[in-house]
C-alpha positions as CSV (number, residue, x, y, z in Angstrom):
1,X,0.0,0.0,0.0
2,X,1.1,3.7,-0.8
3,X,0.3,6.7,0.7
4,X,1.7,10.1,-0.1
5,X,1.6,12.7,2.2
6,X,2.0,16.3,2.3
7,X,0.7,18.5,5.5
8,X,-1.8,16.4,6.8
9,X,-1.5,15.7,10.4
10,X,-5.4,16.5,11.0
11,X,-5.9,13.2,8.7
12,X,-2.9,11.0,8.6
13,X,-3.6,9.1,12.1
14,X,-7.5,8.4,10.6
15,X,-5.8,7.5,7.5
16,X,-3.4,4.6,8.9
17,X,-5.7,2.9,11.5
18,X,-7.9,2.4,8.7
19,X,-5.0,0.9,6.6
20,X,-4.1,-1.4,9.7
21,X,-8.0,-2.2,10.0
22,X,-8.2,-4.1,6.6
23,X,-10.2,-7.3,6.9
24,X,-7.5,-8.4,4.3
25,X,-4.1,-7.4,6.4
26,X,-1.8,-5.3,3.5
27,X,1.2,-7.0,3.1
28,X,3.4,-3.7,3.6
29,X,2.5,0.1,4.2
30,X,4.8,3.1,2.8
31,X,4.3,6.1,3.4
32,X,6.0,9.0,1.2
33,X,6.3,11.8,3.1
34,X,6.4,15.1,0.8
35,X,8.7,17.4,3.0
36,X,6.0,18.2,5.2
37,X,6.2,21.0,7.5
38,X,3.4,20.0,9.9
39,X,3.6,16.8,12.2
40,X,3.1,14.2,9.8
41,X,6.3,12.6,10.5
42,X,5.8,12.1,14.1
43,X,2.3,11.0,13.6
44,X,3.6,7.9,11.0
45,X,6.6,7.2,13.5
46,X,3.5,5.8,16.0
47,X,2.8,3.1,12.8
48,X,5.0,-0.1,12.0
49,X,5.4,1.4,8.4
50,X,8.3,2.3,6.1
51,X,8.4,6.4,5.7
52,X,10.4,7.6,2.6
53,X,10.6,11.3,3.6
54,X,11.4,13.9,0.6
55,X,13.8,16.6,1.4
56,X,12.1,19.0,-0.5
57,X,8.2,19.3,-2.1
58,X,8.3,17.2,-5.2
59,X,4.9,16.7,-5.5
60,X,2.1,13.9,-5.7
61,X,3.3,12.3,-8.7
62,X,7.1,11.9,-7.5
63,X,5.6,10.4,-4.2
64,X,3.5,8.1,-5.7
65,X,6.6,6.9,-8.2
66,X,8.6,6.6,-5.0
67,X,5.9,4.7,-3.1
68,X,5.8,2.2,-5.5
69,X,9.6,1.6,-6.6
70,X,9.9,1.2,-2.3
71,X,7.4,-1.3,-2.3
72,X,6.9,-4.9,-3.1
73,X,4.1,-7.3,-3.6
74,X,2.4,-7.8,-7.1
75,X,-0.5,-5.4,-6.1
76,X,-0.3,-1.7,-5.5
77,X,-3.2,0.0,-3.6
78,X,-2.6,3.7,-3.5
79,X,-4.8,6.1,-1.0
80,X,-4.3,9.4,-0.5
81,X,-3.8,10.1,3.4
82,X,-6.4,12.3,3.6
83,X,-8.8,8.6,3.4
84,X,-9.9,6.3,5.8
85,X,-10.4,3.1,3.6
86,X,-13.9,0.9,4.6
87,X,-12.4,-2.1,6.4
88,X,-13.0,-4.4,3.2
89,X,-11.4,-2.0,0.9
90,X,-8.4,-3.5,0.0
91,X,-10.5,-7.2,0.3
92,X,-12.6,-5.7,-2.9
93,X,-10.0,-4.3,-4.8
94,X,-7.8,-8.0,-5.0
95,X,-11.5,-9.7,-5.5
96,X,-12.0,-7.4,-8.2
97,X,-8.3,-7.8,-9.8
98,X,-8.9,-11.8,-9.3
99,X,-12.3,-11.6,-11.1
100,X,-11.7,-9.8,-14.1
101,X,-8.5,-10.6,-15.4
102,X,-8.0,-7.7,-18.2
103,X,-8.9,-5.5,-15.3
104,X,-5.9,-3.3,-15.3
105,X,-6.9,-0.3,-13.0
106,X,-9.4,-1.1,-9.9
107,X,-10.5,2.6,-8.1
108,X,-13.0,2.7,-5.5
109,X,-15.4,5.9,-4.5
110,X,-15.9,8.1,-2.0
111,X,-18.2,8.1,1.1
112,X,-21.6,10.3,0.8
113,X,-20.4,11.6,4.2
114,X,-16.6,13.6,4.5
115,X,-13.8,12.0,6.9
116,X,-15.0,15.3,9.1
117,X,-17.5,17.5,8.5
118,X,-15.8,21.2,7.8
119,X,-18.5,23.0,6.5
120,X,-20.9,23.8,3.4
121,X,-17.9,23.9,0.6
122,X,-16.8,20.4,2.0
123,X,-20.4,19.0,2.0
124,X,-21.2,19.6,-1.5
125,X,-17.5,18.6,-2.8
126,X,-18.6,15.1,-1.0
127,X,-21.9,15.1,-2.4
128,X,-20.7,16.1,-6.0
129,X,-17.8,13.4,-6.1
130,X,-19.3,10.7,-4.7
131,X,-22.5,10.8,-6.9
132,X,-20.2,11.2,-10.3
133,X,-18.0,8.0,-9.3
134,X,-21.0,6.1,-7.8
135,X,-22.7,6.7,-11.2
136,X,-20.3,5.6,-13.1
137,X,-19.3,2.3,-11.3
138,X,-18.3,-0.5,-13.6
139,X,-16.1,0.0,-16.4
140,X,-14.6,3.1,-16.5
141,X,-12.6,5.2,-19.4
142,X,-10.4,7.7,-17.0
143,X,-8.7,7.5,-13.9
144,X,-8.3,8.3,-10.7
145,X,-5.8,7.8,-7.9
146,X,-7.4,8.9,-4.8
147,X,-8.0,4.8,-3.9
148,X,-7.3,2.6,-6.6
149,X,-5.3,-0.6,-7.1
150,X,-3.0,-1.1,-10.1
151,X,-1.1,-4.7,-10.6
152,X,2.6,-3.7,-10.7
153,X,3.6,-4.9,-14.0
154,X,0.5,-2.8,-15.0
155,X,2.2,0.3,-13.3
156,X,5.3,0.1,-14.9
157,X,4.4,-1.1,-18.2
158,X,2.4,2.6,-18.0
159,X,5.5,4.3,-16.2
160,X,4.5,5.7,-13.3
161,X,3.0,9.0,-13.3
162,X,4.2,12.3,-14.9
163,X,6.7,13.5,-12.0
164,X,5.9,16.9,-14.5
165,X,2.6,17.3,-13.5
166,X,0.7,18.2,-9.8
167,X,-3.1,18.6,-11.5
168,X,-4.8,15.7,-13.3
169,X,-2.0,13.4,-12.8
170,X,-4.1,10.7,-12.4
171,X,-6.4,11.1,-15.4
172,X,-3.2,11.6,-17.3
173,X,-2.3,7.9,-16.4
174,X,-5.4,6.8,-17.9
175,X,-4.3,8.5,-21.2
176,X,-1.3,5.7,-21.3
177,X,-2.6,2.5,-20.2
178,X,-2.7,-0.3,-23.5
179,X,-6.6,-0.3,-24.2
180,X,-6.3,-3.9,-23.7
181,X,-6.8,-3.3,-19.7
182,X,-10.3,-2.8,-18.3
183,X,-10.4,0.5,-15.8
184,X,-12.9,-0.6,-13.4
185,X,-14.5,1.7,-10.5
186,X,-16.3,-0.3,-8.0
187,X,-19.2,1.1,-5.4
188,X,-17.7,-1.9,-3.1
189,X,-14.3,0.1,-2.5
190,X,-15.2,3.4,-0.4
191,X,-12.9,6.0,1.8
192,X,-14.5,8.6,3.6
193,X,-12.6,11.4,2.1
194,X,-11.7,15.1,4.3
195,X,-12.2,17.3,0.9
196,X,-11.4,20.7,0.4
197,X,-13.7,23.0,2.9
198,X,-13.4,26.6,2.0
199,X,-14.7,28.1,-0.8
200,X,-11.4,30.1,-2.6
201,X,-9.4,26.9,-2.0
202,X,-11.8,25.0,-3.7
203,X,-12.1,27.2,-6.5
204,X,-8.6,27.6,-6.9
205,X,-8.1,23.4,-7.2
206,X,-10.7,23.7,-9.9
207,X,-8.9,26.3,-11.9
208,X,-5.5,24.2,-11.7
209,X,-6.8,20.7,-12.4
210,X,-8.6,22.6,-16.0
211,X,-5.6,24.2,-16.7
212,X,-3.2,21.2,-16.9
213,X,-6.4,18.8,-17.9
214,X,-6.7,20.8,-21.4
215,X,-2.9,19.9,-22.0
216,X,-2.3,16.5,-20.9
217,X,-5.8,15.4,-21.9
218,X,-8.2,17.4,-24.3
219,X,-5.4,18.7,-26.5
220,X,-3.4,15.2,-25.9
221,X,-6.4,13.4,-27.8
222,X,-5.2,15.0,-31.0
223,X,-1.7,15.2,-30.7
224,X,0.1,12.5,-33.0
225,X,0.0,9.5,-32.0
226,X,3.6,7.6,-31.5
227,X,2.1,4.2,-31.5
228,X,-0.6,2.6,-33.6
229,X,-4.5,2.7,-32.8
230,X,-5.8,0.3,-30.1
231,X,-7.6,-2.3,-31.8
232,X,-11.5,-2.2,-32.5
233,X,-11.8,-4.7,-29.1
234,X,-9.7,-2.7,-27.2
235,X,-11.0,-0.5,-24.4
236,X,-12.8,2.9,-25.6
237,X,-10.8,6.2,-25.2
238,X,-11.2,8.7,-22.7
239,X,-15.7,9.5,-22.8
240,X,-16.6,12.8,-23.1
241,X,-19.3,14.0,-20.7
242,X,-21.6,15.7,-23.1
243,X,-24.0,16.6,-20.0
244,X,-21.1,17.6,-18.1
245,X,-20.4,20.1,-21.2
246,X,-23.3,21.2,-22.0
247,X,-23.7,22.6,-18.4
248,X,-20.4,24.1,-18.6
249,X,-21.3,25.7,-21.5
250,X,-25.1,26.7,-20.1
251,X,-23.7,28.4,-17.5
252,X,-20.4,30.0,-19.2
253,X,-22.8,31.4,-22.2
254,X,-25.6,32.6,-19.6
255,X,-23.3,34.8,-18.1
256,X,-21.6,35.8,-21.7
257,X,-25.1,37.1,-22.6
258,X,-26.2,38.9,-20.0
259,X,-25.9,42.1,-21.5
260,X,-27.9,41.3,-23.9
261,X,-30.4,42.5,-21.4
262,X,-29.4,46.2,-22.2
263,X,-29.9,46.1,-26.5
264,X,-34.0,44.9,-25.4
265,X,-35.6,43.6,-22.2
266,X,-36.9,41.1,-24.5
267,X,-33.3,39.2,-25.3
268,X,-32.9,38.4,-21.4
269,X,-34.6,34.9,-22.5
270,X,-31.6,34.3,-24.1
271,X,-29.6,34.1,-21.0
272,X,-32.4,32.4,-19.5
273,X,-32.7,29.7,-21.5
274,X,-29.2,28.7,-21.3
275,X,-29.5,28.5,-17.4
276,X,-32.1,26.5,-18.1
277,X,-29.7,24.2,-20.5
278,X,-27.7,24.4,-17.3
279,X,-30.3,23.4,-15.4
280,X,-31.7,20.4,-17.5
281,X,-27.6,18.9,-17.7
282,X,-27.5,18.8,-14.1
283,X,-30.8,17.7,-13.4
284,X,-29.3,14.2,-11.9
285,X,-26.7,15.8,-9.8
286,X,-29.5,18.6,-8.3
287,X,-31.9,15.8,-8.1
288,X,-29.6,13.6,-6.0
289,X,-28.6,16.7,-3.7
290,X,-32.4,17.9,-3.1
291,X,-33.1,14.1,-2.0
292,X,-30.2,13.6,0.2
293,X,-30.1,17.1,2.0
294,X,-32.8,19.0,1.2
295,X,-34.6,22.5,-1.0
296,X,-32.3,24.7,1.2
297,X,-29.5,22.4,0.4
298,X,-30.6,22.2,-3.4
299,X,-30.7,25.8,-3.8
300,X,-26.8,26.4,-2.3
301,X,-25.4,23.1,-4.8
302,X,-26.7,25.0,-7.8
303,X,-25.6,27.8,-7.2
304,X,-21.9,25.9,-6.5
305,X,-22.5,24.2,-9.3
306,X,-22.9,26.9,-11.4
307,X,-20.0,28.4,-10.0
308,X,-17.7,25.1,-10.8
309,X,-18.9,25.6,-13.9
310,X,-17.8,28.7,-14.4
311,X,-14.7,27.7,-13.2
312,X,-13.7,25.0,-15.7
313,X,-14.6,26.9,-18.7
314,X,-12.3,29.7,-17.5
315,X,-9.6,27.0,-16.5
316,X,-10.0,24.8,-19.8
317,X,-10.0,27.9,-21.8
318,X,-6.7,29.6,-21.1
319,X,-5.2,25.7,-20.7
320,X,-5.9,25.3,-24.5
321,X,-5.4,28.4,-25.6
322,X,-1.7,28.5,-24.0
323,X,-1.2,24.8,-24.7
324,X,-2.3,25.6,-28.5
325,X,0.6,28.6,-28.5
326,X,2.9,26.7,-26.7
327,X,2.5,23.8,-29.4
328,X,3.0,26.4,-32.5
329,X,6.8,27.0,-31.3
330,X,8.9,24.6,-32.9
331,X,10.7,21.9,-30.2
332,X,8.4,23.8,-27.1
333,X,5.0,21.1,-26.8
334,X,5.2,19.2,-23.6
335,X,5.4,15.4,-24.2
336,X,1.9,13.8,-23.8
337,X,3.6,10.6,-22.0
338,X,6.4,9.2,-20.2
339,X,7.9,6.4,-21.9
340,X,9.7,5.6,-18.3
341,X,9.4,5.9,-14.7
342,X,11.0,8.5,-13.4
């Protein structure tokens, strides 16, 4: 098992007696330590695991690389340390591996309820990520690394994540396994997660992960491709969610056309009716929030919803655009994939 860590004494203690509660014992715990400035360290000295403590801040990808090249075993589970697995968590994830052969990538979800409950920002980021990965439960086309498990000839046949990269590392990942291997999300794997609980922060996470998703991901699936296409039985590329973008675009345009307001009174059903494309994309997510908290809590998820929206476009906008310019300069594109681990 792998855990990176960076600054997170309120979690790391919740994070490891959940590790050490396993129904299914893990054969080894490491624990990469990210040059924290907190109490981290002394917290993981009070576990019987191996800590690999960085120096300096390399970030999440670097940990996770060292994590793994530290460990053993033919099975790598990583969880971030702001988790606290479900006893049977790891139990799942081998099942899962053991049934399904081509399964290449097995990631759990998160808890409808956070690790600890911060706050309004936190409960709807809880909400929102656990509906999304509970929904789409089975076979997946992206990744994510939050609490997944990864056979290690898998891992480095992929090598390892972009050490580059500190947004969208995971998904990037995704974007190298062989289509041959099934990406699986299972409903059976579940960590409370202690998610981001203030509102700036949160909107500043968003901003980031757009940015570097629109150059390792949207841009990457037309860049040249090094290799030949996966064959027609091979597992489908990367799915684009249209309702996903058609709220993102809902709210980005409804606020473009406001002032459309001030040419006639009579134009403000233009920006109405694209809130009410918004409206219509989302109608699952709102749906699921009005049932499980509430109108008042209904009425505060739209309006973050809207705002995450809002959000992304801005973020995936000025990610393409740059990665577009950056790609025009001869001998200045990033590489879309490691061919190594680094």
């Amino acid at each position: 098992m792998v855990i990176p860590n960076h600054n997170k004494e309120k979690t790391i203690r919740a994070c490891l007696t959940a590790v050490y509660a396993q129904t299914h014992t893990p054969a080894e715990v490491v624990v990469v330590d990210d040059a924290s400035t907190d109490r981290s360290r002394q917290i993981v000295a009070d576990f019987d695991c191996t800590l690999v403590a960085f120096p300096v801040n390399r970030g999440v990808s670097a940990a996770r690389n060292a994590g793994a090249a530290r460990a053993g075993g033919d099975v790598l589970l990583f969880v971030d340390s702001d988790i606290a697995l479900a006893p049977d968590a790891l139990a799942v994830a081998l099942r899962t591996l053991r049934e399904h052969p081509a399964c290449g990538v097995v990631q759990g979800i998160y808890d409808l309820h956070p690790l600890y409950a911060d706050g309004p920002v936190e409960s709807y980021k809880t909400l929102f990520e656990h509906f999304w990965r509970r929904r789409d439960a089975g076979l997946a086309t992206s990744t994510m690394f939050a609490l997944t498990a990864v056979p290690r000839d898998v891992f480095e046949l992929v090598g390892g994540f972009d050490e580059r990269l500190r947004d969208a590392e995971d998904i990037e990942f995704g974007t190298r396994l062989p289509a041959s291997y099934e990406i699986r999300t299972s409903a059976q794997m579940v960590g409370r997660h202690d998610d981001v609980d203030r509102l700036w922060p949160y909107v500043s996470e968003l901003f980031r992960r757009a940015l570097t998703y629109a150059d390792a991901v949207v841009l990457a699936r037309w860049a040249p491709r090094p290799v030949p296409e996966p064959p027609p039985d091979g597992r489908a590329p990367h799915r684009v969610d249209r309702a996903s973008v058609a709220g993102l675009l809902g709210s980005a345009l409804a606020v473009a056309t406001v002032p459309l307001f001030a040419v006639s009174p009579w134009l403000v059903a233009v920006p109405l009716g694209l809130l009410t494309v918004f409206l219509v994309a989302d109608r699952e997510l709102l749906t699921f929030a009005l049932r499980q908290r509430g109108p008042a809590f209904l009425l505060y998820a739209t309006a973050m919803r809207f705002l995450t929206h809002l959000t992304e476009f801005a973020g995936l906008s000025i990610g393409v655009g740059r990665a577009f310019v950056r790609r025009l300069r001869p001998g200045a594109a990033r590489p879309a994939a490691l061919g190594a681990r680094r």
